[in-house]
Wavefront OBJ file of the C-alpha trace (Angstrom):
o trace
v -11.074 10.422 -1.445
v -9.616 8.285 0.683
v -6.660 10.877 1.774
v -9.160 13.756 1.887
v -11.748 11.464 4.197
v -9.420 10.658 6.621
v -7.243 13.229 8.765
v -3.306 12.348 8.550
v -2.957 10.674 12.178
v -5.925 8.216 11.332
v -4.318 7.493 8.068
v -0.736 7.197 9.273
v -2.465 4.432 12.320
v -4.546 2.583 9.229
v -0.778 2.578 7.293
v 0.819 1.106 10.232
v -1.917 -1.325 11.305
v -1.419 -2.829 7.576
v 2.271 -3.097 7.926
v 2.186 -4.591 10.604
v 0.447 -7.446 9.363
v 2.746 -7.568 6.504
v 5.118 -8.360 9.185
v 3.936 -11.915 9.111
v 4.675 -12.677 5.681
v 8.193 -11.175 5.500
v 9.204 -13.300 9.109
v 8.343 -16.404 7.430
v 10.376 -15.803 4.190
v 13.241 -15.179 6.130
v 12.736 -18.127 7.549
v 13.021 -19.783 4.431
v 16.069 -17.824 3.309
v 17.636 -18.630 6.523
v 18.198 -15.005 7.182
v 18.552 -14.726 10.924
v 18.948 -11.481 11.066
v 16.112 -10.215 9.409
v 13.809 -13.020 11.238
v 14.686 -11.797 14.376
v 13.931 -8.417 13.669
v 10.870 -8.829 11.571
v 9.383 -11.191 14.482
v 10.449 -8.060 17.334
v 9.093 -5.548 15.344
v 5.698 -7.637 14.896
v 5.541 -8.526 18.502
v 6.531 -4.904 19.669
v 4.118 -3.278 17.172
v 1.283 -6.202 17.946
v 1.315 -4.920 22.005
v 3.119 -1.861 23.083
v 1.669 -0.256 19.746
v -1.818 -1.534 20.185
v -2.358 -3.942 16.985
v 0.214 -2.326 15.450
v -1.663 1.231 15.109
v 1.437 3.051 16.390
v 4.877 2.311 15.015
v 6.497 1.575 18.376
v 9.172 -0.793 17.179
v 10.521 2.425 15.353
v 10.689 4.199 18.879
v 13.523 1.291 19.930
v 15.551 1.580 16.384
v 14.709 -1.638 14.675
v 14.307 -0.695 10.998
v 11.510 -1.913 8.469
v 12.191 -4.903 6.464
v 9.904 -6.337 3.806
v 10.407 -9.743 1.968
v 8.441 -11.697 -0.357
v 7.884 -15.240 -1.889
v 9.799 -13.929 -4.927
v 12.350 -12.774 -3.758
v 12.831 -16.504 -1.571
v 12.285 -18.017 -4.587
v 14.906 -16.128 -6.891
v 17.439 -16.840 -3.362
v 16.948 -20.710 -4.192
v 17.408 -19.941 -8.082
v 14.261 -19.935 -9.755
v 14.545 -18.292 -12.893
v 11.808 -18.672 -15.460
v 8.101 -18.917 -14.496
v 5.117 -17.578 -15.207
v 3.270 -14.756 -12.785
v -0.531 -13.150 -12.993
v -0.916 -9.629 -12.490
v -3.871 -9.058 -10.455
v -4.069 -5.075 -9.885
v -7.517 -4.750 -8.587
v -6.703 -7.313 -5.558
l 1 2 3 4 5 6 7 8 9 10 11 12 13 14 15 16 17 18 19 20 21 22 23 24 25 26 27 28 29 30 31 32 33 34 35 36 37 38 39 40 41 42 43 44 45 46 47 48 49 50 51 52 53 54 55 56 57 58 59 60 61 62 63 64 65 66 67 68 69 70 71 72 73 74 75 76 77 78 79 80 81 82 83 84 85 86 87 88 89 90 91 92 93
């Protein structure tokens, strides 16, 4: 309903506002996995997408070449060798 509701360039700016945010997330895990590379890119990308592409609506840091990256707490937490712990699987949230 969702897909049908919406035309595609509405969609595609909803899609990219959400990323965007998810941006935030992802910089501070690199951080933590003292990946440089990807923090500096991450934190460009949010700061390009967060003004030039008006909240992030439209993918500008795309425009300049710097790729999508997207990082988790699990995967900084298997970098520092965690190996056995429990999760929750929450699929409606």
């Amino acid at each position: 309903l969702y897909n049908r509701a919406l035309p595609p360039p509405v969609h595609k700016g909803i899609t990219n506002f959400f990323d965007n945010l998810r941006m935030l997330p992802a910089v501070a895990n690199d951080i933590l996995q003292a990946n440089f590379y990807y923090t500096l890119n991450d934190s460009w990308r949010f700061i390009l997408n967060s003004s030039f592409g008006i909240l992030g609506i439209f993918d500008f840091a795309s425009h300049v070449k710097l790729e999508k990256h997207f990082n988790d707490f699990g995967i900084t937490l298997a970098l520092w060798g965690w190996k056995h712990s429990c999760y929750l699987v929450l699929p409606l949230l």
